[in-house]
SEDRENSE-875174 format. One record per residue (C-alpha): x, y, z; residue in one letter. Coordinates in Angstrom, 2 decimals. Layout:
! residues N
PATOR       x       y       z code
PATOR       X       Y       Z    A
...
END
This chain:
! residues 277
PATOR       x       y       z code
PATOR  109.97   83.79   83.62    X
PATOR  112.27   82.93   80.90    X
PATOR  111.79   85.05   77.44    X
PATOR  112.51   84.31   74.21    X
PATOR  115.67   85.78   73.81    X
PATOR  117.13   83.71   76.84    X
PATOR  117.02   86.37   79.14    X
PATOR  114.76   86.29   82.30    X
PATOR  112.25   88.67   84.22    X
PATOR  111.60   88.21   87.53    X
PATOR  107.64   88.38   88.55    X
PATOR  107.52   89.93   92.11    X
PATOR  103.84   90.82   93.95    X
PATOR  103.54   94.35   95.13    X
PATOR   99.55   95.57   96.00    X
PATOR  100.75   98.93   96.44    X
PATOR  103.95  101.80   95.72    X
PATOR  106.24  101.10   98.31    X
PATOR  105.27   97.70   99.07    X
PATOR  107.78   96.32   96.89    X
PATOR  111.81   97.09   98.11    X
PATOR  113.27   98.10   95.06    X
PATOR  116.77   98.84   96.16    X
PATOR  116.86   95.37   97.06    X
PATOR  117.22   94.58   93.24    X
PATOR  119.38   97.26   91.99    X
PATOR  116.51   98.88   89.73    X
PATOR  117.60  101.94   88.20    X
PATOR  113.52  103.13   87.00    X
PATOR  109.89  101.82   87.94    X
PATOR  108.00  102.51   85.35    X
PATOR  103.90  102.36   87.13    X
PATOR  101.45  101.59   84.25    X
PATOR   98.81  100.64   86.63    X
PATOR   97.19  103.95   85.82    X
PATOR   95.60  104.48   89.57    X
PATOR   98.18  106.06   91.28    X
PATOR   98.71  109.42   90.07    X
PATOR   99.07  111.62   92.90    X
PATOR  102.17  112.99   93.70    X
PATOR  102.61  111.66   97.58    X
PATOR  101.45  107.96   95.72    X
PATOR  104.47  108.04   93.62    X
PATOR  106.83  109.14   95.97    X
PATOR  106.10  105.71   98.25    X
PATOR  107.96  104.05   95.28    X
PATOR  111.22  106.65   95.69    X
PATOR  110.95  105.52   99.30    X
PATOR  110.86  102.15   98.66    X
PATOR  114.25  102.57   96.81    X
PATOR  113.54  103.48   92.81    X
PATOR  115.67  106.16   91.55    X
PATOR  113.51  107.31   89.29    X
PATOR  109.54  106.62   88.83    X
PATOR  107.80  107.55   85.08    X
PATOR  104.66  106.58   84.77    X
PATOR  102.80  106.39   81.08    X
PATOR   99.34  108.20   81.48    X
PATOR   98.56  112.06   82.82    X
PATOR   99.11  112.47   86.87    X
PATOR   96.26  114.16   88.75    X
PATOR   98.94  116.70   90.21    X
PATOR  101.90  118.45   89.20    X
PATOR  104.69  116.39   89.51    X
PATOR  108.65  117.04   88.45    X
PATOR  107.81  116.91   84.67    X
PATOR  105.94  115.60   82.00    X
PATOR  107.50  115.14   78.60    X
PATOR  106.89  114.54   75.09    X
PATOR  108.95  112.93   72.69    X
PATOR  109.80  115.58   69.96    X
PATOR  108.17  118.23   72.03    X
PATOR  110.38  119.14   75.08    X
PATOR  112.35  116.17   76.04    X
PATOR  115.09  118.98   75.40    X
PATOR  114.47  119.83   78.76    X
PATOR  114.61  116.74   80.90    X
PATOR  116.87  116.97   84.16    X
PATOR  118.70  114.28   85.81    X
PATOR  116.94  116.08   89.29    X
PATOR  113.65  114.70   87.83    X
PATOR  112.04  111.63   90.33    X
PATOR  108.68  111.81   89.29    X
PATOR  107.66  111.49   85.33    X
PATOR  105.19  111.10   83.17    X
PATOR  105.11  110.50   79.48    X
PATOR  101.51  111.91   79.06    X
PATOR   98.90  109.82   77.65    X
PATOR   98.94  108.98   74.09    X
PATOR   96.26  111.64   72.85    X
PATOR   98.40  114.35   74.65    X
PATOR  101.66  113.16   72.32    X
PATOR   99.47  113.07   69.40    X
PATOR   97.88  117.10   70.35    X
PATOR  101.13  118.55   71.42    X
PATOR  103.01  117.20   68.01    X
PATOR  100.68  118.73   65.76    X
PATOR  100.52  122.20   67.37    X
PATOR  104.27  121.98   67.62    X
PATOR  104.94  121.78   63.88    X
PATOR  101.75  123.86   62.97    X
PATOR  102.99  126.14   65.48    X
PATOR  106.63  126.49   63.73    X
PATOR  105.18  127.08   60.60    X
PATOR  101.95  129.43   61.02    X
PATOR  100.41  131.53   63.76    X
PATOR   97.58  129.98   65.62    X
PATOR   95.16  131.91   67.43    X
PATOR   93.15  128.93   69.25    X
PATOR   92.40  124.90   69.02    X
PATOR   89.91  122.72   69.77    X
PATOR   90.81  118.26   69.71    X
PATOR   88.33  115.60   70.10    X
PATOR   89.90  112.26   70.45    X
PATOR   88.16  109.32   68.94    X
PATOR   89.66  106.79   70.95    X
PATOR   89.60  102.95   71.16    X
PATOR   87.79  101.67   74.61    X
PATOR   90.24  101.41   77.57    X
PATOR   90.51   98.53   80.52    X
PATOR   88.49  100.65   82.80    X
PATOR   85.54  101.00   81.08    X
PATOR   82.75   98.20   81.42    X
PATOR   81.88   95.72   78.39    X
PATOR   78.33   95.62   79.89    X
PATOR   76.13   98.40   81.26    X
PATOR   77.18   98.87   85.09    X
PATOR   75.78  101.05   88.18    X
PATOR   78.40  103.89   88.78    X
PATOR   78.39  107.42   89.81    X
PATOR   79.66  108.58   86.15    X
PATOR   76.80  107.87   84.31    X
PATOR   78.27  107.83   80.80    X
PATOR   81.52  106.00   81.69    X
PATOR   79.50  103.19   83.60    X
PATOR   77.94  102.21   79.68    X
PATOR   78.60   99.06   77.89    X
PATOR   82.42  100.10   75.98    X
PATOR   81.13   97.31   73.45    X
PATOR   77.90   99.10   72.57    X
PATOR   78.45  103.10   72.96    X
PATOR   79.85  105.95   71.74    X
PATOR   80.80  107.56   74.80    X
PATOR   81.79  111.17   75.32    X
PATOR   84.36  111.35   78.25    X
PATOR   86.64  114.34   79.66    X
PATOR   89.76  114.46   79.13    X
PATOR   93.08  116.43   80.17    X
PATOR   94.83  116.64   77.36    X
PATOR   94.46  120.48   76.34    X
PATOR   94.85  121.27   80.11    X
PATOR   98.32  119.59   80.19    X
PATOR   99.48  120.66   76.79    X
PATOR   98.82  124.16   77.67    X
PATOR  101.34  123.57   80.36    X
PATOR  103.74  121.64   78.43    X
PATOR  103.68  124.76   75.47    X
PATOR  103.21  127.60   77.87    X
PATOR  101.76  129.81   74.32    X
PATOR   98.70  128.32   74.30    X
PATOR   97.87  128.77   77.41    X
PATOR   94.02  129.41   77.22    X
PATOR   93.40  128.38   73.92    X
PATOR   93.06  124.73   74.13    X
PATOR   89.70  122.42   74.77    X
PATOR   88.99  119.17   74.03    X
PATOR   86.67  116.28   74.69    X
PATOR   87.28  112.30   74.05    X
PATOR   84.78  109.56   72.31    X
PATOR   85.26  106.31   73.71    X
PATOR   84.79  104.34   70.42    X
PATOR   83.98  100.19   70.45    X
PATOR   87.17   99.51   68.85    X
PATOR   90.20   97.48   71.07    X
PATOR   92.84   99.46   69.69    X
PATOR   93.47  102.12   66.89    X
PATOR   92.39  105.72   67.81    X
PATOR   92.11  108.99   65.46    X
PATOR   92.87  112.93   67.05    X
PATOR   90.58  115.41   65.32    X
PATOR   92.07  118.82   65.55    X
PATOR   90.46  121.72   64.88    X
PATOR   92.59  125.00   64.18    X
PATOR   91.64  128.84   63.43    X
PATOR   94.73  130.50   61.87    X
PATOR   95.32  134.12   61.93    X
PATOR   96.30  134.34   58.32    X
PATOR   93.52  133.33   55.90    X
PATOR   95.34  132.38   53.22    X
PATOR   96.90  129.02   54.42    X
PATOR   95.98  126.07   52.47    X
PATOR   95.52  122.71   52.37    X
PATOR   98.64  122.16   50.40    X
PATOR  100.68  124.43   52.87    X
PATOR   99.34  122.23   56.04    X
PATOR  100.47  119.11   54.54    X
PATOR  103.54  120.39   53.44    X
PATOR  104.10  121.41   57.33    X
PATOR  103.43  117.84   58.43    X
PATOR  105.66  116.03   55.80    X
PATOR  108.32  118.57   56.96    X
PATOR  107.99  117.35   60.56    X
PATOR  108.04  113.91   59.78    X
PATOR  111.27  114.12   58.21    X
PATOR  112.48  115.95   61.14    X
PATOR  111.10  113.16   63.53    X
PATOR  111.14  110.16   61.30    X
PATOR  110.53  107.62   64.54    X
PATOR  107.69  109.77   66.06    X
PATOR  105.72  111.49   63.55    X
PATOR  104.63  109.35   59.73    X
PATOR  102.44  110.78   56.92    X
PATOR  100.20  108.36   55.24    X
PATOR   98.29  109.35   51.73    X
PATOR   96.61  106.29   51.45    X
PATOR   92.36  105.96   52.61    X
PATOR   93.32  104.10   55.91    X
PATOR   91.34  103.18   59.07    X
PATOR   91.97  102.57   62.40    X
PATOR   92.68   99.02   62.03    X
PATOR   95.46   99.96   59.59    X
PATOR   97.38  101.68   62.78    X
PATOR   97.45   98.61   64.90    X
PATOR  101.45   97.80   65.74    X
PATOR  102.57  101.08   64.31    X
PATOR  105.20  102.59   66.77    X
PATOR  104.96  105.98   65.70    X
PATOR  103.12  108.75   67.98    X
PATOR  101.32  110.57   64.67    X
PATOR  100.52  109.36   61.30    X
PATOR   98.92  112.37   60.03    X
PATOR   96.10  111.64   57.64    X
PATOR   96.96  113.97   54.34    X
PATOR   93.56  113.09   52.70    X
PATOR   91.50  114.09   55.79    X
PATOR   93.06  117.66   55.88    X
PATOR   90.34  120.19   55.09    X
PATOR   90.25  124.24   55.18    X
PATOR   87.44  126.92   55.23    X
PATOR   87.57  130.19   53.27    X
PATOR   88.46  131.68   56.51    X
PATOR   90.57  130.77   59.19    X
PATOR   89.04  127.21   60.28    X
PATOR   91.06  123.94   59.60    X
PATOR   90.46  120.99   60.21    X
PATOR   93.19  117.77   60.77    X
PATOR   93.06  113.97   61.38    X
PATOR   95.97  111.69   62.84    X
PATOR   96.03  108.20   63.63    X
PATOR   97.72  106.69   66.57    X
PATOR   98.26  102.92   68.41    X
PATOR   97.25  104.14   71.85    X
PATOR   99.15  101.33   72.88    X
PATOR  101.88  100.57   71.29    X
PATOR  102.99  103.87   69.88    X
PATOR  102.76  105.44   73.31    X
PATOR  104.96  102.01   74.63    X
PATOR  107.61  102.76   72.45    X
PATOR  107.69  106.59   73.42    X
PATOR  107.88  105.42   77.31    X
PATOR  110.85  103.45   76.04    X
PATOR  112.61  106.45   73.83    X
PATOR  112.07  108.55   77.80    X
PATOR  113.44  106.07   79.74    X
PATOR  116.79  106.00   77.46    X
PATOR  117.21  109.77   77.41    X
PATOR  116.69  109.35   81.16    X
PATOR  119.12  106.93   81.00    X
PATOR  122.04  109.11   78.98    X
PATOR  121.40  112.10   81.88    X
PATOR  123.24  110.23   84.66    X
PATOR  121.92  108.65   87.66    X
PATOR  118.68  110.37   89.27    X
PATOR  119.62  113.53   91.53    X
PATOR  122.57  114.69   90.19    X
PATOR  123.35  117.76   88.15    X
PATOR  121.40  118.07   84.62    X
END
């Protein structure tokens, strides 16, 4: 297949990891967006196939060597790391925000609920299946779903441990997707003003990863934005006591794309897979 810039990508049929023989073309990562294998023995059938390295762009079912976050702890990536995952776009968009809320003020506990665009597995008409929310027309529904974003995060930022749920609304929308994050401070005196001052502050910090937007947007406005968080300054609301509550906007597509490609790179700059870090 010839592309646009005159280089060319080879198409090559594999049904399965480790049907294809990647050491026969000199492939330094597989990246496996097919989001269905996610077990730890699945992935390795692609290291024994030949890939040096294997990072896949969704949540695995299993502990695997790591799973990073732009801007959260890609600090501590290893060149001994075979088996990666990026986390899913919601989990970016989670761990980001209690990473700068985090530096800034002390949080007791947090609660997400991700209101996020329909995804390729989901059915466009009603269907028979065993989950019988998920098997609902994606076109017609509002449909609660689980999710394992505060489970992973809580691994990722080992201080919230036990203080992170969450739940997911498949939304009809193709694309565009909003975090709602709710946050119970131990000091009752933050403000609004004080929250988005945090979030500007991290944005200028992680320029690429992390935007703040004042204007009245909706989800449509986020379509083909690369960034992981575009924190919503006008949605950010406080109680007289210790509740908050914050809205950011990601691309679940695209945004989390262009994260898999800023892992890959620092990947990349670590030296081949296997060696020292």
């Amino acid at each position: 297949m010839h592309l646009d810039d005159g280089r060319t990508a080879r198409m090559i049929r594999g049904r399965e990891p480790g049907s294809v023989p990647w050491d026969g073309y000199n492939v330094d990562v597989v990246i496996d967006a097919t989001h269905k294998y996610l077990r730890r023995s699945q992935l390795e059938s692609h290291l024994e196939a030949g890939a040096p390295r294997v990072i896949i762009p969704n949540l695995p079912d299993e502990q695997i060597d790591r799973v990073v976050i732009m801007g959260v702890n890609d600090d501590t990536i290893s060149s001994a790391d075979l088996l990666v995952s990026a986390g899913s776009s919601t989990t970016n968009v989670m761990a980001l925000m209690l990473k700068f809320l985090d530096a800034k003020f002390d949080i007791e506990r947090a609660m997400m609920t991700t209101i996020h665009a329909y995804t390729s597995d989901q059915p466009l008409h009603d269907s028979a299946g065993s989950d019988f929310r998920r098997s609902r027309s994606a076109a017609d529904n509002i449909i609660p779903n689980d999710t394992a974003t505060p489970r992973w995060v809580e691994q990722i930022m080992p201080q919230f441990a036990g203080k992170l749920e969450g739940i997911s609304l498949n939304v009809p929308v193709p694309d565009g997707s909003c975090l709602d994050l709710t946050v119970q401070f131990r000091d009752s005196n933050i403000t609004v003003e004080a929250i988005n001052d945090a979030a500007r502050e991290a944005a200028q910090k992680m320029p690429r990863i992390i935007e703040i937007t004042d204007d009245p947007i909706v989800s449509s406005d986020v379509i083909g934005n690369r960034h992981s968080l575009i924190f919503d300054t006008r949605a950010t609301m406080k109680t007289q006591g210790r509740l908050a509550k914050l809205l950011a906007w990601y691309d679940n597509g695209w945004g989390h794309a262009a994260r898999l490609l800023n892992l890959v790179r620092a990947y990349h700059k670590l030296g081949s897979a296997g060696g020292a870090a």
